[in-house]
RODO-2510 file (C-alpha; in nm, 4 decimals, decimal comma):
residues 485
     n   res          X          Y          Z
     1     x     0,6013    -1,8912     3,6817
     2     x     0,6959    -2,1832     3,4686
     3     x     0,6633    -2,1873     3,0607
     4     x     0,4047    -2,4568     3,1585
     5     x     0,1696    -2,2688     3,4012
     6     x     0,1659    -1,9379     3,1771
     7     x     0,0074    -2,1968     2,8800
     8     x    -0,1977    -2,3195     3,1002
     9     x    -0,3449    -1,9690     3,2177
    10     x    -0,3476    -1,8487     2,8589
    11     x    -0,5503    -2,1685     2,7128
    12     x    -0,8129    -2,1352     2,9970
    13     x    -0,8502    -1,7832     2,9519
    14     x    -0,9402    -1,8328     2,5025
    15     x    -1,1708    -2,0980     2,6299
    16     x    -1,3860    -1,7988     2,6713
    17     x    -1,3026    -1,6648     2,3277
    18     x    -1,4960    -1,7560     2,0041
    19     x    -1,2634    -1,9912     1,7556
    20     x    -1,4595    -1,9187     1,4396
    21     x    -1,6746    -1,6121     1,3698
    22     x    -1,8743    -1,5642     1,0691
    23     x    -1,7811    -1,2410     0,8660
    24     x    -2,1049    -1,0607     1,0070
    25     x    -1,9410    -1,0845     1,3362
    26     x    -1,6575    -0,9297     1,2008
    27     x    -1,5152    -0,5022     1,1295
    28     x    -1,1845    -0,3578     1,0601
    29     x    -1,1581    -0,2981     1,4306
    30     x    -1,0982    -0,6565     1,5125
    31     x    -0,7717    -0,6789     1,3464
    32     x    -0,5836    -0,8709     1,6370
    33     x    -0,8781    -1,1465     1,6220
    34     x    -0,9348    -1,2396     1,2689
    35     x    -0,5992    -1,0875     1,1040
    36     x    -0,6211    -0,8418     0,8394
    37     x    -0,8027    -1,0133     0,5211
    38     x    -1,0590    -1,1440     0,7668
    39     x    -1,1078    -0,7743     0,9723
    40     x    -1,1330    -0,6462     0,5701
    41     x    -1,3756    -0,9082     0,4715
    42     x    -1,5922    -0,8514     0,7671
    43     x    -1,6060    -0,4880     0,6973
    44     x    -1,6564    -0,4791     0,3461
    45     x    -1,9683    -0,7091     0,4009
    46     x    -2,0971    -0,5811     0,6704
    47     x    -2,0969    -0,2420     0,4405
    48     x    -2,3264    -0,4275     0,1914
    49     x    -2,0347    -0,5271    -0,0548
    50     x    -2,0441    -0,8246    -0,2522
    51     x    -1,8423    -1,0767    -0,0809
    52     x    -1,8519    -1,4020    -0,1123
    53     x    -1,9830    -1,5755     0,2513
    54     x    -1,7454    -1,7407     0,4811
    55     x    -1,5831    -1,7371     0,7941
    56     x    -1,2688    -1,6697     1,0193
    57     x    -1,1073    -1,9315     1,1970
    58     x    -0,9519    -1,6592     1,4399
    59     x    -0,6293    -1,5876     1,6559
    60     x    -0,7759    -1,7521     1,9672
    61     x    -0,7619    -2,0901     1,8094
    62     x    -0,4108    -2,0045     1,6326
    63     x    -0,2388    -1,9301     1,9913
    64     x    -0,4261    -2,2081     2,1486
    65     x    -0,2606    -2,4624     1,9155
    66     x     0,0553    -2,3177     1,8619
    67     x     0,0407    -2,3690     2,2445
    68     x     0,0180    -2,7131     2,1891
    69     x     0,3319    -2,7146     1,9312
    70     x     0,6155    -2,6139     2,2180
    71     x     0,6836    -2,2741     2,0149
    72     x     0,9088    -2,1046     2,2304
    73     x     1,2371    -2,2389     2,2713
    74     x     1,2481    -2,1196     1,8637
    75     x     1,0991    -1,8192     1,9731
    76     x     1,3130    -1,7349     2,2278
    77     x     1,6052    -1,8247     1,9329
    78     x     1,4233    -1,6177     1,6596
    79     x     1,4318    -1,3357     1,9508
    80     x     1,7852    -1,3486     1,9147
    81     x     1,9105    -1,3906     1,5557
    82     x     1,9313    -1,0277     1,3141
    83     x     1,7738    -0,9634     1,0408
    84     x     2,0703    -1,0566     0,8624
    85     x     2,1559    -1,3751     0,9773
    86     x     1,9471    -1,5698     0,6795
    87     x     2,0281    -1,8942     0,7016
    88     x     1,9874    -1,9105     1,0594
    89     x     1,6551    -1,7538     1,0201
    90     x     1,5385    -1,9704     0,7414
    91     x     1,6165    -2,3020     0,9921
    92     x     1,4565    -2,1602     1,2876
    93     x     1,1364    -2,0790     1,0750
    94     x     1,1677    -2,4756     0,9042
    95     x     1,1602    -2,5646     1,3116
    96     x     0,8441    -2,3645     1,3653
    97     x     0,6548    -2,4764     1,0375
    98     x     0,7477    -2,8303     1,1567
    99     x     0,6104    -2,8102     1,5283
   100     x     0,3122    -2,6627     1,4043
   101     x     0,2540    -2,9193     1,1103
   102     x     0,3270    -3,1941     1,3903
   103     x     0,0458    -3,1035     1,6171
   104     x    -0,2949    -3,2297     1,5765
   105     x    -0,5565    -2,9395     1,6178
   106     x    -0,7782    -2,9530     1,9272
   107     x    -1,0648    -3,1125     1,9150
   108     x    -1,2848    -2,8358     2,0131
   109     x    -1,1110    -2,6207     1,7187
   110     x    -1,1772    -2,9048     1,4571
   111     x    -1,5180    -2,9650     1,5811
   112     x    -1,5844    -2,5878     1,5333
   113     x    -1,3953    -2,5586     1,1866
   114     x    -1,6491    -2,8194     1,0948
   115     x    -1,9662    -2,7113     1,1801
   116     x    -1,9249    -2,3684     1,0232
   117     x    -1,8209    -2,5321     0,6951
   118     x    -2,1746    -2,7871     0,7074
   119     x    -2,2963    -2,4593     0,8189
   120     x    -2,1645    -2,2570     0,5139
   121     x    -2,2778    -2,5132     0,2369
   122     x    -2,5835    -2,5637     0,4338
   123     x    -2,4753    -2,9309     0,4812
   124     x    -2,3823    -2,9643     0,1233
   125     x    -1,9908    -3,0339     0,0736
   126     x    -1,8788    -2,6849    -0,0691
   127     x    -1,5089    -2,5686    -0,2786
   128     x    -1,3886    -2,2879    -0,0667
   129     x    -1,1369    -2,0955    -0,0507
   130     x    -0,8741    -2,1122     0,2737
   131     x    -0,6081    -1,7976     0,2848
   132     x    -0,3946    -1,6950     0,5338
   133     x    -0,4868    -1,3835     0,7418
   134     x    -0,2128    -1,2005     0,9892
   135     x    -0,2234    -0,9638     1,2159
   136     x     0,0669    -0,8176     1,0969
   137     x    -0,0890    -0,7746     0,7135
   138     x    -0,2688    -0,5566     0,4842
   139     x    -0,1307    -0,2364     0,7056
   140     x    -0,1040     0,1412     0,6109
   141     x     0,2376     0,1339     0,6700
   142     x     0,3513    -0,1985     0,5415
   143     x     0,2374    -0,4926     0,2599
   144     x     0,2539    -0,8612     0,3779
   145     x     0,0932    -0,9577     0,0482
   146     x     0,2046    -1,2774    -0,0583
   147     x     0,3896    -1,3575     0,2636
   148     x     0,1902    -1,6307     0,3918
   149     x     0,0076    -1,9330     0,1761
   150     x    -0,3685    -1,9613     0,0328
   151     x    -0,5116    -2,2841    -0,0258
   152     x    -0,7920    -2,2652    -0,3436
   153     x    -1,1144    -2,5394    -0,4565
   154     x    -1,0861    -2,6626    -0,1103
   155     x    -1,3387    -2,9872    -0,0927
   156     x    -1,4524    -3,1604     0,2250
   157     x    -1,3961    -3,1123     0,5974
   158     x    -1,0764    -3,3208     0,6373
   159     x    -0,9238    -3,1122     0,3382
   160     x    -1,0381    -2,8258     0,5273
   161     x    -0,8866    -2,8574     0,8561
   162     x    -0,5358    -2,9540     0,6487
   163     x    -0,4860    -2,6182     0,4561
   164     x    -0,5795    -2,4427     0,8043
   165     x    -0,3095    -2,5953     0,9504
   166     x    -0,0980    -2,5572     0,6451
   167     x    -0,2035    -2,1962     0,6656
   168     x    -0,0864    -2,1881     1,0806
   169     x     0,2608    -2,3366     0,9688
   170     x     0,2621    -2,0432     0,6931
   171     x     0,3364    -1,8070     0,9680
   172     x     0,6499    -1,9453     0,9715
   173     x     0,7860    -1,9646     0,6145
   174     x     1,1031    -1,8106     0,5319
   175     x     1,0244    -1,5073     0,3512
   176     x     0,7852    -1,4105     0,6432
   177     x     1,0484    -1,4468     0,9016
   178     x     1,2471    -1,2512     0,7370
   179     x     1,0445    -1,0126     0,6485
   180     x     0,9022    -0,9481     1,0215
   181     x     1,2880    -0,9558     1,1004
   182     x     1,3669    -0,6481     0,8563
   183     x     1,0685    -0,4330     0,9517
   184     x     1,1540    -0,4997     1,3090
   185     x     0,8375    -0,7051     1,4187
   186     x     0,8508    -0,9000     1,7374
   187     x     0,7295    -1,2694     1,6524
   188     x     0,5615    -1,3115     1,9219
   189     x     0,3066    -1,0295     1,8845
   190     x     0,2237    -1,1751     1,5101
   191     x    -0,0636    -1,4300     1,5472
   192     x    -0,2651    -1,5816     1,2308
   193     x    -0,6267    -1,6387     1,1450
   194     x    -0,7503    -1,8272     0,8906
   195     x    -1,0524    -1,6955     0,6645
   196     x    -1,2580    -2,0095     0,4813
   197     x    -1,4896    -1,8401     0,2161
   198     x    -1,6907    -2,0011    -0,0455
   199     x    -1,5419    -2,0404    -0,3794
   200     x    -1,6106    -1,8348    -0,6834
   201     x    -1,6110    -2,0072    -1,0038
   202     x    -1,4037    -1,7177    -1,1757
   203     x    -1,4598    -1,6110    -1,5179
   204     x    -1,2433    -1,3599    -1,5081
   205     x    -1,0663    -1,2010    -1,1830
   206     x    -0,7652    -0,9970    -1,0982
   207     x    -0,6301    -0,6896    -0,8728
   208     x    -0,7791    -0,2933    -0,9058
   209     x    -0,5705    -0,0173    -0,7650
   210     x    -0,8161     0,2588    -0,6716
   211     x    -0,5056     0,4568    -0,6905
   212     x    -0,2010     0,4924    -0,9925
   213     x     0,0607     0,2760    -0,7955
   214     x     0,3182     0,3560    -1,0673
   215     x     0,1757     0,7630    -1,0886
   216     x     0,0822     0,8674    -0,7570
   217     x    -0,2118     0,9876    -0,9544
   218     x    -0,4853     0,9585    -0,7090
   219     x    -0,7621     0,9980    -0,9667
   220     x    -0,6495     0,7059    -1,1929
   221     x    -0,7518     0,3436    -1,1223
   222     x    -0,5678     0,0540    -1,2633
   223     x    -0,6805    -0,3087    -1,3335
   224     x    -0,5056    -0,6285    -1,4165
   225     x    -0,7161    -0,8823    -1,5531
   226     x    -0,6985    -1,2162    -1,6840
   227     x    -0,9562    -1,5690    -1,7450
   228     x    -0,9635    -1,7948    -1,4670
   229     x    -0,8955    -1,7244    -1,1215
   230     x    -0,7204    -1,4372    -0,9844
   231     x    -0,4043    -1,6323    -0,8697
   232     x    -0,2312    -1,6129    -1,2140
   233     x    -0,2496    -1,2173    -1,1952
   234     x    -0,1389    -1,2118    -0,8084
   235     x     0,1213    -1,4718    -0,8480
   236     x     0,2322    -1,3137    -1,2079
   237     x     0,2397    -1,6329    -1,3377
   238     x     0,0933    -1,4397    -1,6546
   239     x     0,0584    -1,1118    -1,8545
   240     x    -0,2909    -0,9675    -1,8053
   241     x    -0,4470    -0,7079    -1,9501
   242     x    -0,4327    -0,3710    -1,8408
   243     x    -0,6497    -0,0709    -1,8117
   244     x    -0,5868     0,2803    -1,6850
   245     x    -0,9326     0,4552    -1,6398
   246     x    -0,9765     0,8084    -1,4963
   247     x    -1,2049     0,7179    -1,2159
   248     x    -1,4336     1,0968    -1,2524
   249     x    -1,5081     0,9979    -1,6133
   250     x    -1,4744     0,6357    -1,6107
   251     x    -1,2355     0,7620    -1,9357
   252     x    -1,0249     0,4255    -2,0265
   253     x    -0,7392     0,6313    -2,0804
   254     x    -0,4614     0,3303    -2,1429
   255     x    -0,5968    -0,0163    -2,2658
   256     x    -0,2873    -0,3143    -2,3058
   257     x    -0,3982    -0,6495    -2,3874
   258     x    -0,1324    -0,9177    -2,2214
   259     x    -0,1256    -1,2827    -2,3896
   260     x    -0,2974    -1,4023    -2,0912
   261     x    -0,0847    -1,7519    -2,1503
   262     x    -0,1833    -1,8857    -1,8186
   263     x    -0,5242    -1,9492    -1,6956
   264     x    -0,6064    -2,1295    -1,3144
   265     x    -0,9437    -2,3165    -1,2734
   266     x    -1,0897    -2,5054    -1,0072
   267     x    -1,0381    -2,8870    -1,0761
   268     x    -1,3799    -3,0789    -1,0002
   269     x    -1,1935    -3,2938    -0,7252
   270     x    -1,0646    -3,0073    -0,5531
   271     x    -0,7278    -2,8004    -0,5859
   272     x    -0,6982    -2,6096    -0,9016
   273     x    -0,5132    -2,6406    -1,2551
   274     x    -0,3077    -2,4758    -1,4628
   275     x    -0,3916    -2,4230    -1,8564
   276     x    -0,1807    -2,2263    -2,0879
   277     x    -0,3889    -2,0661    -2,3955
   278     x    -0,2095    -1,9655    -2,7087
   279     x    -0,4592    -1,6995    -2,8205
   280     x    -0,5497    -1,5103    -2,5211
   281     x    -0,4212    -1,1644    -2,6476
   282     x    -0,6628    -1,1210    -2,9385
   283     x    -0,9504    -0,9616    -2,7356
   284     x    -0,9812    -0,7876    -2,4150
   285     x    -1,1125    -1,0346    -2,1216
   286     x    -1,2981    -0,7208    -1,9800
   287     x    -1,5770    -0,5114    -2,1738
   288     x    -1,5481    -0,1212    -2,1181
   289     x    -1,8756    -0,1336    -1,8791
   290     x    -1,7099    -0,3975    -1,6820
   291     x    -1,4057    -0,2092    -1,6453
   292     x    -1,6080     0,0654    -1,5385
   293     x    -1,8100    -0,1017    -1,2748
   294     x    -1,5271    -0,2462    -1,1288
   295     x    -1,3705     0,1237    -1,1313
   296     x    -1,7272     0,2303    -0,9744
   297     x    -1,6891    -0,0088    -0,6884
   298     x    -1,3467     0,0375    -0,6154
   299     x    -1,4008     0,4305    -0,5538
   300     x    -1,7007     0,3394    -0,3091
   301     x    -1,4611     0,0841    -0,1032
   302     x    -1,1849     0,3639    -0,1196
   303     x    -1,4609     0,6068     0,0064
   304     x    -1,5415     0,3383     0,2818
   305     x    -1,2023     0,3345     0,3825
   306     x    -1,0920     0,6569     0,3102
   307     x    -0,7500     0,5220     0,1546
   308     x    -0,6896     0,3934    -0,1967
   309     x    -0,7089     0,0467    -0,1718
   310     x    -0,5460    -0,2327    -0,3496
   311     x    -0,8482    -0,5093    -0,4116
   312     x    -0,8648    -0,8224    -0,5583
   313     x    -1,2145    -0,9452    -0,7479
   314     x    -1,3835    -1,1924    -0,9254
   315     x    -1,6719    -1,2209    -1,1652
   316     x    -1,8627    -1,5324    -1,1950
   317     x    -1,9889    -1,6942    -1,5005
   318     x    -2,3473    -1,4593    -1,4310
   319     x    -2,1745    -1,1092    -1,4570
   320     x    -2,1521    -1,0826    -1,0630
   321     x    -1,8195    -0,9435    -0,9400
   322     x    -1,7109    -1,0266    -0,5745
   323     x    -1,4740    -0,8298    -0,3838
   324     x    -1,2010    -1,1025    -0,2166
   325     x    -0,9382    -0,8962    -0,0071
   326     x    -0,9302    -0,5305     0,0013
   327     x    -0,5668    -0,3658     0,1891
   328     x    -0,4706    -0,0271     0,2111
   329     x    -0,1603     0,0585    -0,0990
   330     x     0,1495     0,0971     0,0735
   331     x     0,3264     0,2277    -0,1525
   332     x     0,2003     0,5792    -0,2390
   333     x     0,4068     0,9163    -0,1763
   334     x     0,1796     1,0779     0,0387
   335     x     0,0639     1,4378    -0,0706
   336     x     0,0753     1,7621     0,0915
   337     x    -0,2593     1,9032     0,2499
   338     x    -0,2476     2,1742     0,0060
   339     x    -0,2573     1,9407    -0,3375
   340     x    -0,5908     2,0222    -0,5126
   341     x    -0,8403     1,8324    -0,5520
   342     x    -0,9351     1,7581    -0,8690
   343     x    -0,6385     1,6939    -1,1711
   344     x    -0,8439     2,0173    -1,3459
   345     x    -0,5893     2,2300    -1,1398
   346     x    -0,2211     2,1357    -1,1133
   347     x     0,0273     2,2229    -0,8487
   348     x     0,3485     2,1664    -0,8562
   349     x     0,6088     2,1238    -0,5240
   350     x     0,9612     2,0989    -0,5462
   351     x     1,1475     1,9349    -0,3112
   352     x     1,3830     2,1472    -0,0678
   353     x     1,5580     1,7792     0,0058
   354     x     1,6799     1,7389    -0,3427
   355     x     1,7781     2,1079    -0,3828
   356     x     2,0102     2,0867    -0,0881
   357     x     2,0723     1,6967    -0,2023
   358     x     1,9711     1,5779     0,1148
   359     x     1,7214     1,2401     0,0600
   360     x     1,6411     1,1601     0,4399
   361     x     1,3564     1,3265     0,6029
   362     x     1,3807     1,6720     0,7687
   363     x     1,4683     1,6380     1,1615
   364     x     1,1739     1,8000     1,3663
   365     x     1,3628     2,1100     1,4501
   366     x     1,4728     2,0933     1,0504
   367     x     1,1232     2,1468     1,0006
   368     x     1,0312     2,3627     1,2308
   369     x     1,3201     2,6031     1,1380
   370     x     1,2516     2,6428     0,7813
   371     x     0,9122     2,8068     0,8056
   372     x     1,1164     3,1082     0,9805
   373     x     1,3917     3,0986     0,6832
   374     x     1,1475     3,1041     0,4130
   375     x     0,9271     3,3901     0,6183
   376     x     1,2868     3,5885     0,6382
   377     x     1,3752     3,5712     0,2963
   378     x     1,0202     3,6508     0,1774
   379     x     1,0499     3,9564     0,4016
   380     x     1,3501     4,0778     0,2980
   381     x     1,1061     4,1478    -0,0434
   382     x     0,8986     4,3728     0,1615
   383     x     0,6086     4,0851     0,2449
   384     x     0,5136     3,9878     0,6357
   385     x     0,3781     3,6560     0,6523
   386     x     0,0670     3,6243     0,8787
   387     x     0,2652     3,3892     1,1374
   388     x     0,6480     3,4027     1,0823
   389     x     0,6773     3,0570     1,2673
   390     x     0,4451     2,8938     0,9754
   391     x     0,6331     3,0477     0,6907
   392     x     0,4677     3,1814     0,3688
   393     x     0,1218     3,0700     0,3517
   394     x     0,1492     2,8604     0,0248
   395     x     0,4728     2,8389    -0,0140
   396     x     0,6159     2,6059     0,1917
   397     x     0,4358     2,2501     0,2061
   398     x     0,5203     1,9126     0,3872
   399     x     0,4962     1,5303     0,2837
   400     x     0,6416     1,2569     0,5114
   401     x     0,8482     1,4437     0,6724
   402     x     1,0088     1,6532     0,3432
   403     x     0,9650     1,9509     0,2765
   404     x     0,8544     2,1409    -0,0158
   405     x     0,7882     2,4459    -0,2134
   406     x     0,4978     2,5302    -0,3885
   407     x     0,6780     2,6729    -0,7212
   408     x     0,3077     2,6769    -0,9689
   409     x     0,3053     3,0698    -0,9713
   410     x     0,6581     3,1155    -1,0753
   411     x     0,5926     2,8534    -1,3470
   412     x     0,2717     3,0686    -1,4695
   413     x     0,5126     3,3564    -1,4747
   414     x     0,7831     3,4231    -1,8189
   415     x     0,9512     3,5655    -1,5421
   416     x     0,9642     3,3461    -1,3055
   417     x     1,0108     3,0489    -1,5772
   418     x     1,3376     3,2310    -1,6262
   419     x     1,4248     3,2520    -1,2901
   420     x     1,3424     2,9085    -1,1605
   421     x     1,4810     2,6909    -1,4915
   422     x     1,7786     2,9307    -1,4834
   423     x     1,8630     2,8289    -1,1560
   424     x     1,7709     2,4564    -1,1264
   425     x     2,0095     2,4240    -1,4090
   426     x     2,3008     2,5178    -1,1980
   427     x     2,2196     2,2934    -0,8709
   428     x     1,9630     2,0100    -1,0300
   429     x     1,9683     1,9835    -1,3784
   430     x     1,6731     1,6928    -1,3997
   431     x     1,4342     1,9195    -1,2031
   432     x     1,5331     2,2331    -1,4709
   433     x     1,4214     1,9559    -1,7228
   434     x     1,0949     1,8835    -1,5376
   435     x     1,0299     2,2465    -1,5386
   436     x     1,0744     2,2669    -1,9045
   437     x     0,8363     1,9838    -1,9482
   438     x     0,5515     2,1550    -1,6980
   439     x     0,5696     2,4350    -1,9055
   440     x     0,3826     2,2784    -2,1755
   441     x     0,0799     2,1666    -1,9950
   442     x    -0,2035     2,3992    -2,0199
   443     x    -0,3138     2,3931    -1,6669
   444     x     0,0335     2,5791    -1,6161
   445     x    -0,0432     2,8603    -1,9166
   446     x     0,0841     3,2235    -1,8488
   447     x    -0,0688     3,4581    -1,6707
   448     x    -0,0614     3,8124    -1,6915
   449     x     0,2291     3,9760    -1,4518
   450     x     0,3952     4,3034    -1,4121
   451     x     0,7481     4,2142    -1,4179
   452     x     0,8356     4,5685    -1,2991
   453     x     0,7661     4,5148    -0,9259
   454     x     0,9279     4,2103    -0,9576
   455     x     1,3055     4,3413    -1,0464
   456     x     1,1987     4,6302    -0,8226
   457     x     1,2132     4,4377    -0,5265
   458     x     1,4986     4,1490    -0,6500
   459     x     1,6680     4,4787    -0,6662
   460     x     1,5610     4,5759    -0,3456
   461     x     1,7309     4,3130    -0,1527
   462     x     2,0493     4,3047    -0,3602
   463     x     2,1336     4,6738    -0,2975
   464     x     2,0730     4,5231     0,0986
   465     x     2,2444     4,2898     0,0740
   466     x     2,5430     4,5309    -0,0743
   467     x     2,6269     4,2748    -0,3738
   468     x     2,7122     4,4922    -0,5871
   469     x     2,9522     4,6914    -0,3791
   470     x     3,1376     4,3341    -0,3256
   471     x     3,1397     4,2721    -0,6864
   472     x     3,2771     4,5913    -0,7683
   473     x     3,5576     4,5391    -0,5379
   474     x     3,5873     4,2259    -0,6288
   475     x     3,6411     4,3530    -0,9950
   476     x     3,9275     4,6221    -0,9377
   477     x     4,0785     4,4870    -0,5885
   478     x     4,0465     4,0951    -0,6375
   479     x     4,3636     4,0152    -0,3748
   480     x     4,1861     4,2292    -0,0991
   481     x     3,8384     4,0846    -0,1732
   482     x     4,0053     3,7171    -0,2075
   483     x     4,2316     3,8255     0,1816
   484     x     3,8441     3,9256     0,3101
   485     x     3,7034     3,5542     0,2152
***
């Protein structure tokens, strides 16, 4: 079948598939139509958050003119070339943004574009915004934030149908391409929408982590804030300010003003501009119940999701915040099912990777065969765990695909703070100085143990294991115990 027939096929067959969709028609499920800012917008208001209204141009109308733009003789090429073959890559994706820029939309895409923006200002001319929205973004696995481009203070109908096809070409730019390249995406599965939403005059906007990104702490929530529109915080063209807040208490628990030097506004005629302010660091740009509300929010769109959530917002010049892009945060450790749930009770794992200074993951039979080590050596102390082929229930836990052991008792034990610092000294000095630190934290106080039992049973298992027989010998007859090695 020739290159031409298949476009054909594949143009008649979106004729039957909706180019725009307002975010009503829109859920989280719907990812390969309307990207992943537009399947997160649709779900988020079709939960009853506030988001401002707009709509997704969607994948349908992306392939159909990218069909138009003779795509795959570069696609074919991009097929080809490795991840690290840059410059190759970077003029293969100039080739692509070029085709794409050189095609005029189809009319029935344009004429559709249109009547949802009249629709959207209810035939007034409206500023909206016009961002990028891949299906390959905002995934659990993987952050395309920042890959492709977002248009802001878009004016007019003409100006809109440019930044959507500046926003097509996008697809394309280098760091994308490369990007896709390194994680091992196939470019032709990645299609684009485009999500047109109304603008919000920003007084203030920026990015909350429902989640510590920098802790792992799960019950921490960080903002960055600054004046103006949220671009200068996402872009870091400037120093925000910062706030830590226990997200339980609402407890602001770090507060660091930033000079907030830069500020982007919407320009009346459309695009934006860029101020720089002198004085911005005297005062915080956020009151304590605003940080809070935010914080407030942010918990019930993590609780929507069930995933911390990295989420950019606005507040308008009436005290209104609106939630712009939600994505999941990529970059969290993920925690083993046994972590507690609440920071009122601390656990603490050490890693059986860095003991044995191995850093990759455990290999399935890896982890499948230390369960039955650790419920051999805990029964050579006289204990029989409930199912050998699970190991020690509580001491052995797992976290993408690493193992660890659950080492709070010994740390609530003199003892077993001997024992454990003792011997992380000789194999991993940092951890023995982690373990020093722990001991100071009052969730890990002593408790009361009979250290008796204890030696009874190390004792146990050394007179087993005939160690001090071999030291003996060892001791008076070192050439025979050196000719049995």
């Amino acid at each position: 079948m020739s290159l031409q027939h298949q476009q054909q096929e594949r143009s008649e067959h979106l004729e039957d598939t909706a180019f725009v969709l307002p975010f009503s028609a829109l859920d989280r499920d719907l990812l390969a139509l309307a990207g992943g800012k537009g399947a997160n917008l649709g779900e988020m208001a079709r939960a009853g958050f506030p988001v401002p209204p707009g709509f997704c141009v969607t994948t349908a109308a992306y392939e159909l003119a990218a069909a138009g733009a003779d795509l795959e003789e570069t696609l074919t090429a991009l097929a080809g070339t490795s991840a690290g073959d840059s410059s190759r890559l970077a003029a293969l994706a100039q080739a692509a943004r070029d085709s794409i820029l050189r095609s005029p939309i189809p009319p029935e895409i344009a004429e559709s574009i249109c009547a949802a923006y009249q629709s959207l200002g209810n035939g007034e001319t409206l500023a909206v915004s016009v961002r990028s929205s891949a299906t390959a973004e905002d995934l659990p696995y993987a952050s395309f934030a920042g890959q492709q481009e977002t248009y802001l203070n878009i004016i007019g109908s003409e100006a809109v149908l440019d930044a959507v096809r500046r926003c097509w070409a996008s697809l394309w730019t280098d760091r994308a391409v490369s990007y896709r390249a390194t994680q091992g995406i196939d470019h032709r599965t990645v299609q684009l929408a485009v999500v047109v939403q109304r603008m919000v005059e920003a007084s203030v906007a920026g990015v909350l982590f429902t989640a510590n990104p920098l802790t792992g702490r799960r019950r921490q929530a960080v903002i960055d804030a600054n004046p103006g529109l949220g671009e200068a915080v996402v872009s870091g063209a400037t120093n925000p300010d910062h706030f830590v807040v226990t997200t339980a208490t609402g407890e602001i628990v770090e507060r660091r003003l930033g000079d907030k030097r830069v500020i982007i506004k919407g320009s009346p005629g459309g695009g934006t501009v860029r101020t720089e302010s002198l004085d911005g660091g005297d005062s915080a740009c956020l009151s304590d119940d605003q940080v809070r509300a935010l914080v407030e929010l942010g918990a019930r769109v993590e609780a929507h999701y069930a995933a911390p959530q990295d989420i950019e917002w606005a507040i308008d010049p009436s005290g209104q915040v609106w939630l712009l892009q939600t994505r999941p945060i990529t970059t969290l450790f993920p925690l083993p099912a046994t972590a507690p749930a609440t920071d009122d009770v601390l656990r603490v794992y050490f890693s059986i990777n860095v003991l044995q200074g191995v850093y990759r993951p455990f290999t399935p039979m890896g982890r499948s065969a230390f369960p039955l080590f650790a419920s051999a050596l805990v029964g050579a102390f006289g204990l029989t765990p409930r199912d050998p082929l699970s190991g020690p229930a509580g001491l052995v836990a797992e976290a993408a695909s690493r193992l660890f052991l659950d080492v709070t008792a010994p740390l609530r034990s003199s003892f077993g703070r001997k024992i454990l610092i003792g011997a992380a000294r000789v194999g991993e000095t940092l951890s023995a100085g982690l373990f020093e630190q722990l001991t100071t934290d009052p969730r890990l106080s002593l408790v009361p143990t009979r250290r008796w039992p204890v030696v009874r049973a190390f004792g146990s298992v050394i007179a087993r294991t005939r160690a001090p027989l071999y030291l003996l010998q060892a001791l008076f007859w070192p050439s025979a115990a050196v000719a049995r090695v």
